[in-house]
DRENROSE-42771 format. One record per residue (C-alpha): x, y, z; residue in one letter; residue number from 1; chain. Coordinates in steps of 0.02 Angstrom, whole numbers, plus 50000, padded with zeros to 5 digits. Example, Ala and Ser with C-alpha at 12.3 -4.5 7.8 and 13.67 -1.06 7.14 Angstrom:
% residues 2
<kollum><xx>50615</xx><yy>49775</yy><zz>50390</zz><rest>a</rest><nr>1</nr><kette>A</kette></kollum>
<kollum><xx>50684</xx><yy>49947</yy><zz>50357</zz><rest>s</rest><nr>2</nr><kette>A</kette></kollum>
//
This chain:
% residues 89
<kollum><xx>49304</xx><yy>49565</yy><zz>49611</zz><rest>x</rest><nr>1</nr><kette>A</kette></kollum>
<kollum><xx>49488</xx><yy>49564</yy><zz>49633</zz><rest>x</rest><nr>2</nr><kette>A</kette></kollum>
<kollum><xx>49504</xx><yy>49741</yy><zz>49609</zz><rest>x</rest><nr>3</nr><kette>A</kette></kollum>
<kollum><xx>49447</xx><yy>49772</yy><zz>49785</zz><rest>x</rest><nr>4</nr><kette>A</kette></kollum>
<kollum><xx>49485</xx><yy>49612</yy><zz>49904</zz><rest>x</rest><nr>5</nr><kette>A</kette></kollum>
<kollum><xx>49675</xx><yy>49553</yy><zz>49885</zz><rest>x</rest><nr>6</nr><kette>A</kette></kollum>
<kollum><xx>49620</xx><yy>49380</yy><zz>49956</zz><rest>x</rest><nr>7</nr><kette>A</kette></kollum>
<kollum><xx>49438</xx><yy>49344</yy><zz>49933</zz><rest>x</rest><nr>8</nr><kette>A</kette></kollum>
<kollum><xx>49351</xx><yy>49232</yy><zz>50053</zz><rest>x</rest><nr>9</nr><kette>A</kette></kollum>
<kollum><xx>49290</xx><yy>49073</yy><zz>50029</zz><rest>x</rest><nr>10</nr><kette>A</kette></kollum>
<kollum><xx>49127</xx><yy>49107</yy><zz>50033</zz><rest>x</rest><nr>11</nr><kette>A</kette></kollum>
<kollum><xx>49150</xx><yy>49252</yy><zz>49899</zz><rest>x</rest><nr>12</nr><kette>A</kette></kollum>
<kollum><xx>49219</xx><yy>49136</yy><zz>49781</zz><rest>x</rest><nr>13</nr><kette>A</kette></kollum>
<kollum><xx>49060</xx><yy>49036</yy><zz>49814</zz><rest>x</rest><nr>14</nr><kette>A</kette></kollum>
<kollum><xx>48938</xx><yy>49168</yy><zz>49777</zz><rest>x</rest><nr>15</nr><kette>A</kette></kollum>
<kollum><xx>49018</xx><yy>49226</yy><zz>49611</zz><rest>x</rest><nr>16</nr><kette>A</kette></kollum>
<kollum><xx>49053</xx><yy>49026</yy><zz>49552</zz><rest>x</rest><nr>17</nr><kette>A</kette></kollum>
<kollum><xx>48927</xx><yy>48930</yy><zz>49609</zz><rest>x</rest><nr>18</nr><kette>A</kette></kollum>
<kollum><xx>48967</xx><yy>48792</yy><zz>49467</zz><rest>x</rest><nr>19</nr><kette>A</kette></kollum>
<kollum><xx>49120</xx><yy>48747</yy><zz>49528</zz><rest>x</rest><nr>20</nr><kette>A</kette></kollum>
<kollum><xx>49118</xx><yy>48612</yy><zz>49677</zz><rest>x</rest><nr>21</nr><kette>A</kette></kollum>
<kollum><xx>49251</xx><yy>48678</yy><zz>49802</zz><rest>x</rest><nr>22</nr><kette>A</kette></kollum>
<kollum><xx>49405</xx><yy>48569</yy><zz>49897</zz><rest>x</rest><nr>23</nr><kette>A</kette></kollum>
<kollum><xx>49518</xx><yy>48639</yy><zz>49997</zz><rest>x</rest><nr>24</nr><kette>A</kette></kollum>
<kollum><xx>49637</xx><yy>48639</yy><zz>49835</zz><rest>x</rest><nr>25</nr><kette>A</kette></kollum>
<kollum><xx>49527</xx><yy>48724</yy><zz>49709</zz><rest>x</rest><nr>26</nr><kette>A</kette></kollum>
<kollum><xx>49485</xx><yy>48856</yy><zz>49843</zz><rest>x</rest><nr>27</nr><kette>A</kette></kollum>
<kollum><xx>49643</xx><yy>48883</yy><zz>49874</zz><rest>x</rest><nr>28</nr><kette>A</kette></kollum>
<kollum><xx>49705</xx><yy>48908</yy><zz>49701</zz><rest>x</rest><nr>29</nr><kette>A</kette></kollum>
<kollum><xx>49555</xx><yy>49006</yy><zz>49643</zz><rest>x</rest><nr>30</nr><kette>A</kette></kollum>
<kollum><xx>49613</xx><yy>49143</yy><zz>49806</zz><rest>x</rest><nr>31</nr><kette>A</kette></kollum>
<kollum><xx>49798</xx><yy>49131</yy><zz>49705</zz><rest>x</rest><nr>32</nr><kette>A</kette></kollum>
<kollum><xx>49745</xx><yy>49168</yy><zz>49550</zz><rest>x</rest><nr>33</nr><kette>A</kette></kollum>
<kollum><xx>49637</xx><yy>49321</yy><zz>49611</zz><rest>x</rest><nr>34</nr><kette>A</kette></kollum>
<kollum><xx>49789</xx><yy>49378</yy><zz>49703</zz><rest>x</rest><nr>35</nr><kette>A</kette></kollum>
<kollum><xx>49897</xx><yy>49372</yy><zz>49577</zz><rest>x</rest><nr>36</nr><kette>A</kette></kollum>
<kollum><xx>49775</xx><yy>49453</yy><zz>49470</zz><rest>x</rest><nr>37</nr><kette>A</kette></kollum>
<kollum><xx>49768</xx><yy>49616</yy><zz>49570</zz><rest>x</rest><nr>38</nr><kette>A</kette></kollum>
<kollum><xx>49956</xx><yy>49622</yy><zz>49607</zz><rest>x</rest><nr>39</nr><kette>A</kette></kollum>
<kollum><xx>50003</xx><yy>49629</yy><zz>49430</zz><rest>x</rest><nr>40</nr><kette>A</kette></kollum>
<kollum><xx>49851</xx><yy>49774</yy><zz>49384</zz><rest>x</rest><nr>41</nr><kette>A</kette></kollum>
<kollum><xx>49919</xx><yy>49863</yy><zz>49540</zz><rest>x</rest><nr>42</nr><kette>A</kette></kollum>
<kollum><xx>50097</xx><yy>49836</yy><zz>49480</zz><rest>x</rest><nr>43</nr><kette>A</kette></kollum>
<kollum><xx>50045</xx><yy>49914</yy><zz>49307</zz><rest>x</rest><nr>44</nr><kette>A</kette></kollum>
<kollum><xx>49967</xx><yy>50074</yy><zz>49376</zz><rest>x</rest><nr>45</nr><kette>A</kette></kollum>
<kollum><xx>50106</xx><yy>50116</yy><zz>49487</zz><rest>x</rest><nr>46</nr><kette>A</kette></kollum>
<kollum><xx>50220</xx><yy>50106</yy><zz>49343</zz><rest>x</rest><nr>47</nr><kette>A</kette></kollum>
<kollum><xx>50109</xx><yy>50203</yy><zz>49235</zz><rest>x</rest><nr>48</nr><kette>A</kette></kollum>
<kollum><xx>50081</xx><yy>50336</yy><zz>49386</zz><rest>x</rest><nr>49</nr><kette>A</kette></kollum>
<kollum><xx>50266</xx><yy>50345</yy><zz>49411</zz><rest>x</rest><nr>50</nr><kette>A</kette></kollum>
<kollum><xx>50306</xx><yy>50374</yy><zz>49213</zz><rest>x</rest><nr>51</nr><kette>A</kette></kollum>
<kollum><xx>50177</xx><yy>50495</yy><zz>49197</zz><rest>x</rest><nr>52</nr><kette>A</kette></kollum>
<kollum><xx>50245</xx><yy>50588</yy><zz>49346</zz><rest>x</rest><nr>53</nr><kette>A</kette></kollum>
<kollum><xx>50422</xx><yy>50574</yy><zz>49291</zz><rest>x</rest><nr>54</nr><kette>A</kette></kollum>
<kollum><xx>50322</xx><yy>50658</yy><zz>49112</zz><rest>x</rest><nr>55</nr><kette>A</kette></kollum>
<kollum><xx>50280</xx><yy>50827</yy><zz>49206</zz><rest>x</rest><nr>56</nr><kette>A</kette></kollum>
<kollum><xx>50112</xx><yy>50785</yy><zz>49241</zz><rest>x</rest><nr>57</nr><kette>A</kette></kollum>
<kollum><xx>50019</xx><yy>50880</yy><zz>49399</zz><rest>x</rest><nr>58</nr><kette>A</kette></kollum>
<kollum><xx>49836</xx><yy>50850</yy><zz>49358</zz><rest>x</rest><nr>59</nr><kette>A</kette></kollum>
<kollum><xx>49722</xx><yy>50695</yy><zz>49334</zz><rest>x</rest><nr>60</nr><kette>A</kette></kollum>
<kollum><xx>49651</xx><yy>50788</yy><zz>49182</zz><rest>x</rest><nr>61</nr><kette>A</kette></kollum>
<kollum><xx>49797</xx><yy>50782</yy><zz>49091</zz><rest>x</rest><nr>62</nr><kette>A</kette></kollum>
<kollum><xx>49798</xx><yy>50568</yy><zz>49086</zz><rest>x</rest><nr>63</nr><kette>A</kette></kollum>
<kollum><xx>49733</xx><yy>50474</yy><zz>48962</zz><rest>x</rest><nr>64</nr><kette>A</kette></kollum>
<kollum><xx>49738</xx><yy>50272</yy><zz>48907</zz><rest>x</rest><nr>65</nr><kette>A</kette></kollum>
<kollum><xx>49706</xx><yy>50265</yy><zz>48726</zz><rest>x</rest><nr>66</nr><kette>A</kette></kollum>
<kollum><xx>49735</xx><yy>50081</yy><zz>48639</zz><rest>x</rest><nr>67</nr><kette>A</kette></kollum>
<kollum><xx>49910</xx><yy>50153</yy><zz>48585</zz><rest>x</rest><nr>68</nr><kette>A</kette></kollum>
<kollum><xx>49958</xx><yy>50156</yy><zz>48772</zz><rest>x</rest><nr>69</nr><kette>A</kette></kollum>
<kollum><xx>50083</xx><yy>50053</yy><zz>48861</zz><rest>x</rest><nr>70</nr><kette>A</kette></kollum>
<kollum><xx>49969</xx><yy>50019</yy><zz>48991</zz><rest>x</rest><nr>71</nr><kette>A</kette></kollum>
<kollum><xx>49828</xx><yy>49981</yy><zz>48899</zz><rest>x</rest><nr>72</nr><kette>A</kette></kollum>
<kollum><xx>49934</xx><yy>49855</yy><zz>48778</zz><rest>x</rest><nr>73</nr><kette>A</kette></kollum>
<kollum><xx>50002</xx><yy>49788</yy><zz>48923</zz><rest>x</rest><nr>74</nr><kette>A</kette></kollum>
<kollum><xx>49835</xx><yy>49740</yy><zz>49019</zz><rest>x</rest><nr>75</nr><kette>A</kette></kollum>
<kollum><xx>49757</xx><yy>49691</yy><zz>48873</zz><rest>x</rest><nr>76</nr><kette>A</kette></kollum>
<kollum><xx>49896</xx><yy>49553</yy><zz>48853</zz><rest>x</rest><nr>77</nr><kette>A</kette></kollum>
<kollum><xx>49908</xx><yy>49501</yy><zz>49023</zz><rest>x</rest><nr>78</nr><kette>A</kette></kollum>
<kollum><xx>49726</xx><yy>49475</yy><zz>49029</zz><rest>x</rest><nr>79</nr><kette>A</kette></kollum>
<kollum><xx>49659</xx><yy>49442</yy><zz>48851</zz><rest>x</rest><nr>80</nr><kette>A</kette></kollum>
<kollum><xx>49799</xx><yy>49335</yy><zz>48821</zz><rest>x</rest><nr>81</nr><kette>A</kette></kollum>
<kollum><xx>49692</xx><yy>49212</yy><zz>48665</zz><rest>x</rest><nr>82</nr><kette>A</kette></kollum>
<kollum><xx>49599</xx><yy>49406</yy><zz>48607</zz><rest>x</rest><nr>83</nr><kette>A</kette></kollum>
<kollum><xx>49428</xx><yy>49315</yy><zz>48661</zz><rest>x</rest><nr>84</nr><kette>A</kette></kollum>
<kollum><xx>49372</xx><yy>49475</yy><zz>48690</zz><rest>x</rest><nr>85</nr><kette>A</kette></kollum>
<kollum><xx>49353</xx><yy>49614</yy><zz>48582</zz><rest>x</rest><nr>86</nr><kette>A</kette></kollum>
<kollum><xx>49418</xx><yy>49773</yy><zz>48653</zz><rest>x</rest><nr>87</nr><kette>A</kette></kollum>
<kollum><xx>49317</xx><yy>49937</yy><zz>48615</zz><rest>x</rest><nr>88</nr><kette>A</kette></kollum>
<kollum><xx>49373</xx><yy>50117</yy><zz>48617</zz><rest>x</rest><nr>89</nr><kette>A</kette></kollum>
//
């Protein structure tokens, strides 16, 4: 979800956690925490865009993300922080 809204609406949040009972404060945070979410995968393409660039390369075809990637290491840290998920490829 954060991928494509930078702040998502109240009644997005709603939809996709209907457990949680909302306040003003929890709403609030929960819009945060999405935000920040997207900035930092954003963040990590551009840098990974830029280096590949700065690498000589002209075509899409030529990128790859293995698990021995910067980028990939560094998602999977920021995101998978406790390794609760296993990560396949």
């Amino acid at each position: 979800m954060f991928f494509y809204t930078r702040y998502p609406s109240s009644n997005m949040l709603k939809t996709y956690f209907s457990d949680v009972k909302f306040n003003r404060c929890i709403t609030s945070q929960l819009i945060k925490w999405f935000s920040n979410f997207r900035e930092f995968y954003y963040i990590q393409m551009e840098k990974y865009a830029r280096q590949a660039i700065n690498d000589g390369v002209t075509s899409t075809e030529e990128l790859s993300i293995t698990r021995d990637c910067e980028l990939y290491r560094a998602l999977n840290m920021h995101y998978n922080k406790a390794n609760d998920f296993e990560n396949v490829g």
